[in-house]
C-alpha positions as CSV (number, residue, x, y, z in Angstrom):
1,X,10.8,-62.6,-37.2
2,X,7.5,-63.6,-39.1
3,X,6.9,-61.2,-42.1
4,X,2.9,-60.4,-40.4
5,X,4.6,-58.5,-37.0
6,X,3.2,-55.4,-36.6
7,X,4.9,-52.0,-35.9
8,X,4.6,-51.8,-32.5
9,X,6.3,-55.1,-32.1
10,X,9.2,-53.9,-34.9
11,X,9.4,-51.1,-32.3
12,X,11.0,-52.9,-29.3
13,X,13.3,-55.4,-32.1
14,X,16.7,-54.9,-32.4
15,X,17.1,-57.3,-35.5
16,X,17.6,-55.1,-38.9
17,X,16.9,-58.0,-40.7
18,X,14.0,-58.5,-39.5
19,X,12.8,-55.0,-39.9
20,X,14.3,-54.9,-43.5
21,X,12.2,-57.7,-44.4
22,X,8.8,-55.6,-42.7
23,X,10.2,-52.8,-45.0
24,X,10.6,-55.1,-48.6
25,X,7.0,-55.9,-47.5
26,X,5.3,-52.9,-46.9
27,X,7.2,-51.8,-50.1
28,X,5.6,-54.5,-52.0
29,X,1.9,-53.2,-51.0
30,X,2.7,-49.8,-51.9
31,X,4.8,-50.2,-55.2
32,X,1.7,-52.9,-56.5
33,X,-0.1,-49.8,-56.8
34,X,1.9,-47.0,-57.4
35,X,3.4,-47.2,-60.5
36,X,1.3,-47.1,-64.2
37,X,3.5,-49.8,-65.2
38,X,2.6,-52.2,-62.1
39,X,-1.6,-51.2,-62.6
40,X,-1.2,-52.0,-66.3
41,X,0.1,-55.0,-65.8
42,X,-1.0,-56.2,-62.0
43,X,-4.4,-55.1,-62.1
44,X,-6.2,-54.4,-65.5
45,X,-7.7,-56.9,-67.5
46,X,-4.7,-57.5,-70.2
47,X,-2.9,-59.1,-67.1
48,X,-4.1,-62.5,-68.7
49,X,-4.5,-63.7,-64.8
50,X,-8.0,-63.9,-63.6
51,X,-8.8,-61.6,-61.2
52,X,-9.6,-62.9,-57.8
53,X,-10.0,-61.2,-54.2
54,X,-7.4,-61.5,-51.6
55,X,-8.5,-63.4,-48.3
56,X,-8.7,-61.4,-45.7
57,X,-5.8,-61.2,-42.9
58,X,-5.5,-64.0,-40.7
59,X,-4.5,-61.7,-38.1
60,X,-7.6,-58.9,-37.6
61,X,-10.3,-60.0,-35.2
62,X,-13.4,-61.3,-36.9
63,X,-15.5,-60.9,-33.8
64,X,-17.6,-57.8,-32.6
65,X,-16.1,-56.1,-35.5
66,X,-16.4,-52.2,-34.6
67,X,-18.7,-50.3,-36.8
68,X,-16.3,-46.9,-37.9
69,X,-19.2,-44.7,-38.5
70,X,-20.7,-45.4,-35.5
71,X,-17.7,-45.5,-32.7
72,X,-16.5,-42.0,-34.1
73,X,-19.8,-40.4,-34.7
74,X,-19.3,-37.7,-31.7
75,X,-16.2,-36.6,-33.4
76,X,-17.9,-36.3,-36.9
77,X,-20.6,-34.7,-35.6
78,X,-18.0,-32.3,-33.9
79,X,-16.1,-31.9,-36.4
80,X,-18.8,-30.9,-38.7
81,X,-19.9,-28.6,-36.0
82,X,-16.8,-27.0,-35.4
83,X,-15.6,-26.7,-39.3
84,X,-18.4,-23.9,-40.1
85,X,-16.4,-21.3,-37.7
86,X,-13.7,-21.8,-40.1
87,X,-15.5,-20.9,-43.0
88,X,-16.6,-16.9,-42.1
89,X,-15.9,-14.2,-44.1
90,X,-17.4,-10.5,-44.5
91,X,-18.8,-11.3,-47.6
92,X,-22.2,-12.9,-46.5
93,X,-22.4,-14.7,-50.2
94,X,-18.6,-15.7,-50.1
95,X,-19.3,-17.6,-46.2
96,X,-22.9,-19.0,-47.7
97,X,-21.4,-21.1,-50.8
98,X,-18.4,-21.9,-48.8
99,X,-20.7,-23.6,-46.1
100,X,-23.1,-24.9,-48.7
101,X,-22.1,-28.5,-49.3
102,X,-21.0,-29.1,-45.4
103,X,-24.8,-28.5,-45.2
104,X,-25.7,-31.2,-47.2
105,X,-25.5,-35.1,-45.9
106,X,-22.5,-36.9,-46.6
107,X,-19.8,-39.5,-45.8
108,X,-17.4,-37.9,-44.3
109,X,-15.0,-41.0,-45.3
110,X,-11.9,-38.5,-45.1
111,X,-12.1,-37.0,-41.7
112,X,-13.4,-40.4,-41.0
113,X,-10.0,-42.6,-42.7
114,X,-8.0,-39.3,-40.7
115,X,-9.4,-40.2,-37.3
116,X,-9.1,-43.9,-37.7
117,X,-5.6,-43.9,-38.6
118,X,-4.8,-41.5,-35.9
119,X,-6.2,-43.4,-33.5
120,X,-4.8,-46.8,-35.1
121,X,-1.2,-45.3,-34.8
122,X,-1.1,-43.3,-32.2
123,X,1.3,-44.2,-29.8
124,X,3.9,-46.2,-31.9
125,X,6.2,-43.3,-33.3
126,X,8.8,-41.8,-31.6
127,X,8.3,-38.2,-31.1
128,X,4.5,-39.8,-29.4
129,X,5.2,-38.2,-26.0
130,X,6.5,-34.8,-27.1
131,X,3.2,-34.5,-29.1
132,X,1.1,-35.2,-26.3
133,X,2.6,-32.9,-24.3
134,X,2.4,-30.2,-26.8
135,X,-1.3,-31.3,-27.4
136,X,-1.9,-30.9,-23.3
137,X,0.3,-28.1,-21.9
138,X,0.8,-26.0,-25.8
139,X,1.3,-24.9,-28.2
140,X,-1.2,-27.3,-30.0
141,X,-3.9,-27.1,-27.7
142,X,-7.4,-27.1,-29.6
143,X,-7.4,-23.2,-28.6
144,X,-4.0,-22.6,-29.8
145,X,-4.9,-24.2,-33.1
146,X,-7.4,-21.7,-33.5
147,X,-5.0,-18.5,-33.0
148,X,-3.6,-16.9,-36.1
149,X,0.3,-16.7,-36.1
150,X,0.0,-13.3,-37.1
151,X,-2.4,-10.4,-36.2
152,X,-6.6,-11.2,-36.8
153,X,-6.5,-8.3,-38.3
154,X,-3.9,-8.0,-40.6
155,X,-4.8,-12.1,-42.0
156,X,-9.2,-11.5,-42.2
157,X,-9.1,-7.3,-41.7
158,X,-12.9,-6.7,-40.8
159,X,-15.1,-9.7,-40.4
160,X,-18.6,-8.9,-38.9
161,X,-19.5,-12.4,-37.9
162,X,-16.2,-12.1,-35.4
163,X,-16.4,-8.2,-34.2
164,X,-13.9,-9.4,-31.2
165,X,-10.9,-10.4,-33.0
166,X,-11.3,-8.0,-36.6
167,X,-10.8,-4.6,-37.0
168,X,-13.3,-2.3,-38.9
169,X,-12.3,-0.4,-41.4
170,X,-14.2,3.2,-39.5
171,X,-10.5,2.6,-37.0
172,X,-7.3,3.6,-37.8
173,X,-5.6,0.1,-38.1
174,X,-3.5,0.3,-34.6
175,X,0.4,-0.3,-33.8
176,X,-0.2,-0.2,-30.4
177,X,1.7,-2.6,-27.8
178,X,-1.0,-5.1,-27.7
179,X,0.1,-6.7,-30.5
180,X,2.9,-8.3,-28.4
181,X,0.2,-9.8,-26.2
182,X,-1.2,-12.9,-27.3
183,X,-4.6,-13.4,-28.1
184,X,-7.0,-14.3,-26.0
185,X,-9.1,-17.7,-27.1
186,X,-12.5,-17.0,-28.2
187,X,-15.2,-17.8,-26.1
188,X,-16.2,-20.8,-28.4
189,X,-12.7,-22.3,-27.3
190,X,-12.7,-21.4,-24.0
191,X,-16.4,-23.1,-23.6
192,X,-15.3,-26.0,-25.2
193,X,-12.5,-26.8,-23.4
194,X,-9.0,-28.3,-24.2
195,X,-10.2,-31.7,-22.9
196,X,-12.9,-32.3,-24.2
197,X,-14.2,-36.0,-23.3
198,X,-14.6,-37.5,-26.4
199,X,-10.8,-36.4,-27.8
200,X,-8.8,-37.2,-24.9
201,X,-8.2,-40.4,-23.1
202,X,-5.3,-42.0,-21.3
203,X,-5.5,-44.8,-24.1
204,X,-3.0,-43.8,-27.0
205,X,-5.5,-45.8,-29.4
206,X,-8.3,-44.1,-28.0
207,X,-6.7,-40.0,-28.2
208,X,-7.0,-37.9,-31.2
209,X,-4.9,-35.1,-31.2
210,X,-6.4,-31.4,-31.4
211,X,-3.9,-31.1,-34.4
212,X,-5.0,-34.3,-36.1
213,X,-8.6,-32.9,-35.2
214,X,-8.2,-30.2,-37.5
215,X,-6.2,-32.3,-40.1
216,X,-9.8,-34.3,-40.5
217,X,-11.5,-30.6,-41.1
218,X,-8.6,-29.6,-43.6
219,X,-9.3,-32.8,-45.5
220,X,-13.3,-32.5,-45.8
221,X,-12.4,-28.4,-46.6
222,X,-10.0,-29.4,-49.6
223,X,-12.5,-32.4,-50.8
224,X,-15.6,-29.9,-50.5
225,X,-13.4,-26.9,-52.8
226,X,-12.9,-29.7,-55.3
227,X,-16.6,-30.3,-55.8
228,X,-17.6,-26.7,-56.3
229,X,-15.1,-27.0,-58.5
230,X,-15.9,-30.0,-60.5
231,X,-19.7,-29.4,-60.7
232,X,-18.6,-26.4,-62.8
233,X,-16.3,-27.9,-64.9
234,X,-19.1,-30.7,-65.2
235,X,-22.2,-28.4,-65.8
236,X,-23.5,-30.4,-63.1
237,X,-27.0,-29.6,-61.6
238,X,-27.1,-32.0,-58.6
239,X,-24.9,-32.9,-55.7
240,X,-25.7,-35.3,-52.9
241,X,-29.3,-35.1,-54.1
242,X,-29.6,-31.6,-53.8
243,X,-28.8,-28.3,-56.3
244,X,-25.4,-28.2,-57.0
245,X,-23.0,-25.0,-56.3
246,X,-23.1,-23.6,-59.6
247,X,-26.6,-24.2,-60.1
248,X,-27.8,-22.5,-57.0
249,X,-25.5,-19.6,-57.3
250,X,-23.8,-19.4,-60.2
251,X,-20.6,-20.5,-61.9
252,X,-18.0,-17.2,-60.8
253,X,-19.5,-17.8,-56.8
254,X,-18.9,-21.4,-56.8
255,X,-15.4,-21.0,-58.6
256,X,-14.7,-18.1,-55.9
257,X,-16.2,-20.7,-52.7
258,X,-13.5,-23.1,-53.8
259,X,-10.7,-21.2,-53.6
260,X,-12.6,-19.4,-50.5
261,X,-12.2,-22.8,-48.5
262,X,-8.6,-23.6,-50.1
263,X,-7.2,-20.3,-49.1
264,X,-9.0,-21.6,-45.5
265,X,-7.2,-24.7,-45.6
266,X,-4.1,-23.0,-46.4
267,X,-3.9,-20.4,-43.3
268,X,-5.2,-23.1,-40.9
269,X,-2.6,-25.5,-42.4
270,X,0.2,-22.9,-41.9
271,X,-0.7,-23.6,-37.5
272,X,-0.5,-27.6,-37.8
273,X,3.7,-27.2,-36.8
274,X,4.8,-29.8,-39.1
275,X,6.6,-28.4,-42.8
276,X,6.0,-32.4,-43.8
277,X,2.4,-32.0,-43.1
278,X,2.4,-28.5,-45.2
279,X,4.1,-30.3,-47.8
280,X,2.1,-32.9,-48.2
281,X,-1.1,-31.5,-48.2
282,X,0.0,-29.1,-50.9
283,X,0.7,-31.6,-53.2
284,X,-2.5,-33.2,-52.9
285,X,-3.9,-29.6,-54.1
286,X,-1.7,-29.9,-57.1
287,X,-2.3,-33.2,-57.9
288,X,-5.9,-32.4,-58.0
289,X,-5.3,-29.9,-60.7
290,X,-3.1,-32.7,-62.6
291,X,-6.0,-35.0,-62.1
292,X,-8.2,-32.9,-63.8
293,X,-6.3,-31.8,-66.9
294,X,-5.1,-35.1,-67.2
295,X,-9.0,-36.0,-67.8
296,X,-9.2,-33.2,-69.9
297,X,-6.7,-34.1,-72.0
298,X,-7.8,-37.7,-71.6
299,X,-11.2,-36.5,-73.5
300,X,-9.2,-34.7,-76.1
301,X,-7.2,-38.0,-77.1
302,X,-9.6,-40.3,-76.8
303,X,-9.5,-41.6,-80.4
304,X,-5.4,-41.7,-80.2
305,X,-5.5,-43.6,-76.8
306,X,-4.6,-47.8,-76.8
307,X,-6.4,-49.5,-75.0
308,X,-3.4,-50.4,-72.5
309,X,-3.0,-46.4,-72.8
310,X,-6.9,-46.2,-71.5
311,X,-6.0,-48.3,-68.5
312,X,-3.3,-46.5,-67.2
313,X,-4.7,-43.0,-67.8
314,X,-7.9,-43.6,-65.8
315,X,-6.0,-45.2,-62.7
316,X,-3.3,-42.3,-62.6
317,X,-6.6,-40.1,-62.3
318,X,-8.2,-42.2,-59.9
319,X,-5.3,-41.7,-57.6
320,X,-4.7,-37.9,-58.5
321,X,-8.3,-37.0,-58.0
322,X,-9.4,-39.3,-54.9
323,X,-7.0,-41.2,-53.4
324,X,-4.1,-39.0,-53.5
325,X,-6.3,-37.1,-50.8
326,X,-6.9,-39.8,-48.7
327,X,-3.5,-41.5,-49.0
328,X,-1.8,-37.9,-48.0
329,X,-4.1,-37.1,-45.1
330,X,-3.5,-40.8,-43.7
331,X,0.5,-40.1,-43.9
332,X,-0.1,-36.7,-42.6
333,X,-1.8,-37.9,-39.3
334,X,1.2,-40.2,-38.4
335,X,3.2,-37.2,-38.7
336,X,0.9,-35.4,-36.3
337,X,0.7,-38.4,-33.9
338,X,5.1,-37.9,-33.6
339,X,6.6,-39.8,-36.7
340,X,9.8,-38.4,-37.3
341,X,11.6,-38.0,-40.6
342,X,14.3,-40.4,-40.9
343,X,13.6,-42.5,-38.3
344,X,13.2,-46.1,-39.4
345,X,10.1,-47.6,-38.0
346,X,8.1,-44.2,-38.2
347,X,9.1,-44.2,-41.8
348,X,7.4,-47.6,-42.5
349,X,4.7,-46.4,-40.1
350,X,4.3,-43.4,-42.1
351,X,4.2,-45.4,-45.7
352,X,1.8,-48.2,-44.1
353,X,-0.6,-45.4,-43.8
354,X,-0.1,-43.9,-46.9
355,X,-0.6,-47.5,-48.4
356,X,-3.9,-48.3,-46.5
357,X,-5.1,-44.9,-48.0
358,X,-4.2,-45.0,-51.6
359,X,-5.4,-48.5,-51.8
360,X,-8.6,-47.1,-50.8
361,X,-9.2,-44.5,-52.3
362,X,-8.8,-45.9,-55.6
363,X,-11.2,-48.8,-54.5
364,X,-13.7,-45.9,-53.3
365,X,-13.3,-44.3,-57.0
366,X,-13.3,-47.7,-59.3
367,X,-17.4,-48.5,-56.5
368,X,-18.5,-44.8,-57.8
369,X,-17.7,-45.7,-61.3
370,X,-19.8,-48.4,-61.1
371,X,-22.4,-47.0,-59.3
372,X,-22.8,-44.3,-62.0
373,X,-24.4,-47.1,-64.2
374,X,-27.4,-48.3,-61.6
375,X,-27.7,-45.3,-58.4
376,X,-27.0,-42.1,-60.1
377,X,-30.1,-40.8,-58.6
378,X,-28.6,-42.3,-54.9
379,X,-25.5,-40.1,-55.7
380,X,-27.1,-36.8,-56.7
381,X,-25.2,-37.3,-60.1
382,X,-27.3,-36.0,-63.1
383,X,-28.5,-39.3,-64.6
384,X,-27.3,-42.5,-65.1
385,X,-24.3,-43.2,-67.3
386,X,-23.3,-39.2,-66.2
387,X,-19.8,-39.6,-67.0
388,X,-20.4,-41.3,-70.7
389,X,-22.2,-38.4,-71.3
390,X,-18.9,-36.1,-70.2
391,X,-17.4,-38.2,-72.5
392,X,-15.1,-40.6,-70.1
393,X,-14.4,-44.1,-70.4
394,X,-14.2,-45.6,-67.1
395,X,-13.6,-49.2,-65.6
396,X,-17.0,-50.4,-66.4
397,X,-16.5,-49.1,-70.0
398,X,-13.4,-50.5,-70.3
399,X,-14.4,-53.8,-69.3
400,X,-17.0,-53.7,-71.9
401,X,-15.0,-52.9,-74.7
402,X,-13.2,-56.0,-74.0
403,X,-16.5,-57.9,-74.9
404,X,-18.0,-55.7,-77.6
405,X,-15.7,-54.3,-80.1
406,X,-18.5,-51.9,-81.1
407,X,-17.4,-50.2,-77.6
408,X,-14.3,-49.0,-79.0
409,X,-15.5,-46.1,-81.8
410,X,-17.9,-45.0,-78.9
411,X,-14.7,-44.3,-76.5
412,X,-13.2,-42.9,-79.6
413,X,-15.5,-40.2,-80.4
414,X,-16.3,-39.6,-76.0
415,X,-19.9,-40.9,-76.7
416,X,-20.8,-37.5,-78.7
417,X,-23.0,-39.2,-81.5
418,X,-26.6,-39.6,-81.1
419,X,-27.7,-42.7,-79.0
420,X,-23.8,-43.2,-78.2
421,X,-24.5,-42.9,-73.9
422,X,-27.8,-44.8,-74.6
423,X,-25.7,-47.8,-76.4
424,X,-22.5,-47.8,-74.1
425,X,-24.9,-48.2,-71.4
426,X,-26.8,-50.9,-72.7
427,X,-23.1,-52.6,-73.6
428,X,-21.8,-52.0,-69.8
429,X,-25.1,-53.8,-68.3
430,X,-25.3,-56.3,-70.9
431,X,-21.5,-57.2,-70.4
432,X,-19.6,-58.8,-67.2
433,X,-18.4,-55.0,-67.0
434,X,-19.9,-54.1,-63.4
435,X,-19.1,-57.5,-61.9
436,X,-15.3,-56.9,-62.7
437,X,-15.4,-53.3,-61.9
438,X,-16.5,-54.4,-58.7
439,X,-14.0,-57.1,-58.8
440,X,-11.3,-54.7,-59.3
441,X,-12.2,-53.1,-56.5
442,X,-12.1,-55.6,-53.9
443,X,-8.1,-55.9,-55.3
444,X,-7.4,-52.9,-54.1
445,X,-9.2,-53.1,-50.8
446,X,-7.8,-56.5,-49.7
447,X,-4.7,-55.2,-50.2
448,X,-5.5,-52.0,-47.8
449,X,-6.7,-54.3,-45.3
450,X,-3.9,-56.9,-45.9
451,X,-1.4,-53.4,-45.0
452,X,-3.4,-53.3,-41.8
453,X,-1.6,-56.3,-40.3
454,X,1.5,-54.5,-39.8
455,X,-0.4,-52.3,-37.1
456,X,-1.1,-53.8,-33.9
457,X,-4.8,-55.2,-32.8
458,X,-6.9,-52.2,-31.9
459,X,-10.7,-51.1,-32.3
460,X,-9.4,-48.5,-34.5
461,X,-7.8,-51.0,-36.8
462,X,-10.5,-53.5,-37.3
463,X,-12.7,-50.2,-37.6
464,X,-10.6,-49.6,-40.7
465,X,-10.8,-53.3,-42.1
466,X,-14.5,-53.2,-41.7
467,X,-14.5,-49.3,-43.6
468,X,-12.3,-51.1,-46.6
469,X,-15.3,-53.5,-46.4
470,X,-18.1,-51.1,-46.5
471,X,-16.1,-49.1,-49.3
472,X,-16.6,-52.1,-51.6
473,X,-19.8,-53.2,-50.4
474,X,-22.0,-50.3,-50.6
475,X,-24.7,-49.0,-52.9
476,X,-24.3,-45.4,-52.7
């Protein structure tokens, strides 16, 4: 069996050769990129290989290539729509930050990566047809999503912008039998329906789950808690061209609105049904953490760091800040669409996801590192060259020093000097910095797009070639 067969073909194969050598492949996409010793030597400079892009898979259609924002844009705009009744609290303050950036125009390229690989997979694993039943008859109907396991009142107490399902605090909090009935849907979910037209179809490839529905929100909820959380720690004054968090309210509100919409993600996690899922999204909360004190400490050490050193540091942050996010929302919605543990083929379905994330995600990161040197304004970012003046060495920094030996005291001392930003700048443009930057990037998204191949030909998964495209491509 050809090493290029996809999944669904593995599926119906009874040859375990064959499928150990589908495995030793998708192993080699992952592992080229998950190890600091394989990016130090695979894919930074002092690989001594020129760096050159990967064609593109023989095997995904080139013609009427879908568009992905465009063919899911009823769900986005759902989903946006939808995600503010999450975000309610008594506090009027607490519910206005929380909902603040979700206000503001953006990508959406997480629910976006979560709906494509949903639809892209969905189908192929084996527990398929016990999740679609679950998903039509209960108990993980879009309704049924939005019931709390245990009592409205005892998980939000009282809540004025839901009087029908919180208890104020004039009552007597109640013991009283109906507390054995279930709850009755809200009238939001009763108007919308279970089957709503533009989630359900007949056509695996064509279905989103409610579950994976809500797995898009809990990604854009997580992402959204990380930028209030980052503009603080960056002093930041502008985000997606408008006031940022901490600048329109304050540092405390936008520390507290993170971990407002993190608690969120955490209770609407908890209703998902799947401890993999649980799992997996909590380490990406954790790895965000690591990602930022590893840049803090990256900061502290500049002066100590090799440059080797340098290369691995910023690509294990790349992947614990951005991509780890992507990566673990892609694996989660296979889980979601049936892929059970320990089951061969929905294992390499499973890590085929994950792969296709990570891959992009650190392409997305390595594009906004060099977009920080010509479209900071396009970004909302607070000047150009904002992370020299945080004191970071990225790729296009990197890159530079490579050319200019005067780069390296300016890494050392994180740009602090007088005129240090101004001159690291002027090296970066001056340099074949952003041309390799970008270079770097395409790396890692031919490889995403090469991992595509292993999934069979749908919309959804030359929707996701053409998104590792537009990753690469874009100017903002």
């Amino acid at each position: 069996m050809p090493l290029t067969v996809p999944i669904s073909a593995c599926l119906a194969a009874s040859s375990s050769k064959a499928t150990s050598r589908l495995s030793m492949r998708l192993r080699r996409s992952i592992s080229s990129t998950s190890t600091p010793q394989a990016l130090a030597t695979a894919t930074h400079p002092h690989a001594q290989q020129p760096l050159s892009p990967i064609p593109p898979p023989d095997l995904l259609s080139r013609n009427a290539r879908p568009d992905p924002f465009k063919i899911l844009a009823p769900q986005v705009s759902d989903l946006q729509k939808n995600l503010v009744r999450l975000l309610g609290s008594a506090h009027p303050n607490l519910t206005d930050i929380a909902s603040y950036y979700f206000s503001l125009p953006g990508k959406q390229l997480r629910p976006l990566l979560v709906f494509l690989i949903s639809r892209a997979t969905n189908g192929l694993a084996s527990g398929w047809d016990d999740k679609l039943r679950a998903s039509e008859n209960g108990p993980y109907r879009r309704d049924d999503l939005d019931r709390p396991l245990s009592s409205a009142e005892v998980l939000t107490d009282w809540n004025p912008r839901m009087p029908d399902h919180t208890a104020s605090f004039s009552n007597v909090f109640s013991l009283g039998s109906h507390h054995l009935v279930p709850p009755v849907p809200s009238p939001i979910a009763q108007q919308e329906g279970e089957h709503d037209g533009i989630w359900s179809h007949s056509n695996p490839h064509l279905r989103i789950l409610p579950t994976q529905m809500r797995l898009a929100q809990i990604s854009e909820m997580i992402h959204v808690a990380s930028l209030l959380h980052d503009d603080v720690l960056d002093d930041a004054a502008l985000r997606r061209s408008a006031e940022s968090g901490p600048f329109k309210y304050g540092n405390k509100l936008a520390i507290l609105g993170g971990d407002f919409l993190l608690g969120r993600t955490s209770a609407v996690l908890s209703r998902l049904g799947e401890n993999e899922v649980v799992e997996l999204i909590a380490s990406v909360i954790s790895n965000l953490v690591e990602g930022e004190v590893m840049q803090a400490k990256e900061v502290e050490n500049a002066q100590s760091n090799v440059e080797a050193d340098r290369w691995t540091q910023y690509l294990q942050k790349t992947y614990f800040k951005t991509a780890s996010l992507m990566a673990k929302s892609a694996r989660s919605a296979v889980v979601l669409g049936g892929a059970r543990v320990g089951v061969q083929q929905d294992e390499l379905l499973k890590d085929a996801a994950y792969a296709y994330g990570r891959n992009m995600g650190i392409a997305f990161q390595i594009i906004d590192d060099a977009l920080d040197f010509s479209s900071s304004a396009e970004l909302g970012k607070p000047g150009s060259g904002a992370d020299l003046t945080l004191g970071l060495a990225t790729a296009p920094a990197l890159y530079a020093h490579e050319e200019f030996e005067e780069m390296g005291p300016l890494i050392a001392r994180r740009f602090k000097a007088e005129g240090d930003v101004d001159k690291a700048r002027d090296l970066v443009l001056r340099s074949q910095a952003l041309p390799r930057t970008r270079l770097l990037a395409q790396q890692y998204a031919d490889k995403a797009r090469e991992i595509l191949t292993l999934f069979p030909q749908s919309e959804a998964r030359d929707a996701l070639d053409v998104l590792a495209e537009k990753v690469v491509s874009r100017s903002k």
